[in-house]
Each structure stands twice: as structure tokens, then as C-alpha cells.
N, C-alpha and C positions, 0 to 999 in steps of 0.2 A: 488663809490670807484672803482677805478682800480684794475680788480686780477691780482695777480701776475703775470707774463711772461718772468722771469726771464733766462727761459730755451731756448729760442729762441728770434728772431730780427725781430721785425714788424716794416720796414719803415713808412710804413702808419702810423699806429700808434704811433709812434714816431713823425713825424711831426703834425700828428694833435692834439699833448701835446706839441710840440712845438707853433704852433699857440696858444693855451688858454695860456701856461706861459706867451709867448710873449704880447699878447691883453689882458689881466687881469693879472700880475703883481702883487701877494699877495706870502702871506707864505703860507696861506689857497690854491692857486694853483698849488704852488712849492707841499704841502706837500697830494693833490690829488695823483701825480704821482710820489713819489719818492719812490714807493717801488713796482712801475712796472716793474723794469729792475733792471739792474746790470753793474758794471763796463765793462763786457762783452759787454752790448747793448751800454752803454755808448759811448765805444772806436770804436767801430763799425761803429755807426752813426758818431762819430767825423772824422773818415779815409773815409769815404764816401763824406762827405761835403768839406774835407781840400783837398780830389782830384780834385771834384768841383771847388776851390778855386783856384787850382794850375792850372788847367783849362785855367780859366778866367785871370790869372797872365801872363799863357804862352800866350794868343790871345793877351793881354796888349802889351807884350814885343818883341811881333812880329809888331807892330806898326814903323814905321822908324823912326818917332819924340820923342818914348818911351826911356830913357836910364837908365834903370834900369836891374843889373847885378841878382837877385832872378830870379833861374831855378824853374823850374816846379818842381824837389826835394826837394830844398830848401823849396819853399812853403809849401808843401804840410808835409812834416817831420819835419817841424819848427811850423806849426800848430798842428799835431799829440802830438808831445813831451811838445811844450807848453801847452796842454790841461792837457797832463798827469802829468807834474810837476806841473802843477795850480791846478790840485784836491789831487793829492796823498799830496801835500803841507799843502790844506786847513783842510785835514782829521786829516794830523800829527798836524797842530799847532791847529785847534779844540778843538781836545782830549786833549791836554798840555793848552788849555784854560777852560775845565769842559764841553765842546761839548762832547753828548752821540749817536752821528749820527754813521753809518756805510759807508766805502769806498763805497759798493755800493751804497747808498744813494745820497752822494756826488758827484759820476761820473756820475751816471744817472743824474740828477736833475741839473747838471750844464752841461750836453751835452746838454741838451734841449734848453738853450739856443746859449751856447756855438757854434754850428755848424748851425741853421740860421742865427744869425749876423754874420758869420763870409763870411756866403755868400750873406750876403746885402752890408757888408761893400765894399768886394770885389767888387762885382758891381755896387756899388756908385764911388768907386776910379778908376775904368776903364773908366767908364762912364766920368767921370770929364777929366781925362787925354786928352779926344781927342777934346774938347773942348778950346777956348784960354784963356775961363773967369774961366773954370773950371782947368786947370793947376795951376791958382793962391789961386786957391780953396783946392784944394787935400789935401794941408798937414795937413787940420782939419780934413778929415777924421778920422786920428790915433787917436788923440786926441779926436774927439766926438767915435769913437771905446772904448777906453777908460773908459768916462763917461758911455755910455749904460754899458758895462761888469761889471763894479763897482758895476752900481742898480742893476742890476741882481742877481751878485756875492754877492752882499750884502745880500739881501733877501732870495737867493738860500742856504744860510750860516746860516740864521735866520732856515732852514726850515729844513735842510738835516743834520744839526749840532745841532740840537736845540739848540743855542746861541740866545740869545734874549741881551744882552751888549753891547753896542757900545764900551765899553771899551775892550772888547774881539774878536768883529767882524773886527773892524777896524787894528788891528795887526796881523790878521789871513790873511786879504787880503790884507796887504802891503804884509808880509814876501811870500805870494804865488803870487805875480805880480813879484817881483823881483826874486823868483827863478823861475817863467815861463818865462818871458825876458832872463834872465843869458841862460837858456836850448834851446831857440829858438835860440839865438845869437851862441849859441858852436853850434847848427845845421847847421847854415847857414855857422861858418867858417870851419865844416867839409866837409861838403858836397859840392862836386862840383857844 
């Protein structure tokens, strides 16, 4: 068992509970480490990785053959906010489905995954981009992005919410994709 660390930010530690979520995939893994952190370490690790992201968006879009209009702000506040509307989301509809989890629970335990794939995905989509086979490729990225976040989200939801109902899990993660989509979209048309 993980003690608590709620009071400070251990990247280390944090990515190497990101590796075990990632490479062992259980609720039994999720629910090892969801009560090492807090929406504090959560948000933390998430603005770390989504810089990361916006990073590798901006090296992308400095390409001459690249024509894609997402700044390095967009990215990186479109990931921030969609993170936070995806958990504070899953917390609320949760608790309205009989989930007994804590926000922190839920923000820790879905940043774990939440901010490695999002820098795999990134650098699968970059990667592909400067390629010609791989241009024709790219748009599954989103789409297999998607599918992973789902298991994850699924599981992460079994563990941090304690929902075990497909009939409860599955409305808790449409209603939190479509208001973290809806919050990433008003990011990007705010933001220059």
C-alpha cells in the first residue's frame, strides 16, 4: 500500500504509478494508488504533461508541410481544462449514480493515466505527420486516443468511484467525454 502523499508532488513517483496503471490495468491497481495524491497532485502532473504535449504540437506545427492552426496554448489549456472537466464531471455524475469515491480519488487516479497517453498519443500523431503513409494514418490516432481513455476511464471509475454497474459507469463517461470535449472546444475558440 501507498502512504498517503497528499501534502506534496512526487513526479517520480507519480510516473512510476503511472507505469503499473498503465502495464497492469485492474481496479485492484487503480485502487493501490488512489489515495496517494489529491486533486492537487492530480492537476499538477496533468499541467506538466499537457506542457509536454503542447511542446511537441508546437515542434509539429513548425513543420512547413504541417497545417494545423492549435498554438502551444491551445494545447496545453485544452488539455488542462479537458482533464478537469473529465474528473470534476465523473465525480459529479458518480455521486448522482450511488459512487461513494472522493474528487480526490478520482483526479489522482485518472491523472495517472490521463497525462502518459496523452503524451504517447502526442508523439504517435507527430511522428505519423512527417511521414507520407503516416499522414493517411493520423486521424486514428483520435479515435484509438479515445478507445485507450475509455478502458482506462472505465476501470479508473470502477476504482476511484466505487461503481461496479455498467449501467452506471457507462453514463458517468459519456456525460464526462462530452462536457471535457464541449470545455476543450470553448478553450481552443477562446484562446488565441
Amino acid at each position: 500500500m501507498i502512504k498517503n502523499s497528499r501534502g506534496g508532488f512526487d513526479l517520480r513517483e507519480m510516473v512510476r504509478q503511472s507505469v503499473g496503471v498503465i502495464t497492469q490495468p485492474s481496479v485492484r491497481t487503480f485502487e493501490l494508488f488512489e489515495r496517494a495524491g489529491g486533486l492537487t497532485q492530480g492537476v499538477t502532473y496533468v499541467a506538466i504533461t499537457s506542457v509536454l504535449v503542447g511542446i511537441v504540437a508546437w515542434i509539429a506545427n513548425a513543420l512547413p508541410f504541417i497545417n494545423s492552426r492549435l498554438s502551444f496554448w491551445e494545447t496545453v489549456l485544452g488539455s488542462l481544462f479537458g482533464y478537469l472537466a473529465y474528473v470534476f464531471t465523473v465525480h459529479a455524475v458518480g455521486r448522482a449514480q450511488g459512487g461513494t469515491g472522493t474528487l480526490d480519488e478520482v483526479a489522482y487516479t485518472f491523472a495517472l493515466f490521463w497525462a502518459p497517453l496523452a503524451i504517447l498519443f502526442a508523439l504517435l500523431q507527430a511522428g505519423l505527420v512527417i511521414t507520407i503513409v503516416g499522414i493517411l494514418l493520423v486521424w486514428l490516432v483520435p479515435l484509438a486516443q479515445l478507445v485507450v481513455n475509455t478502458f482506462f476511464a472505465y476501470t479508473g471509475v470502477q476504482s476511484s468511484m466505487n461503481i461496479r454497474s455498467p449501467g452506471a459507469i457507462v453514463p458517468t463517461l459519456l456525460i464526462s467525454l462530452v462536457t471535457s470535449v464541449a470545455v476543450q472546444a470553448l478553450v481552443r475558440w477562446i484562446v488565441p
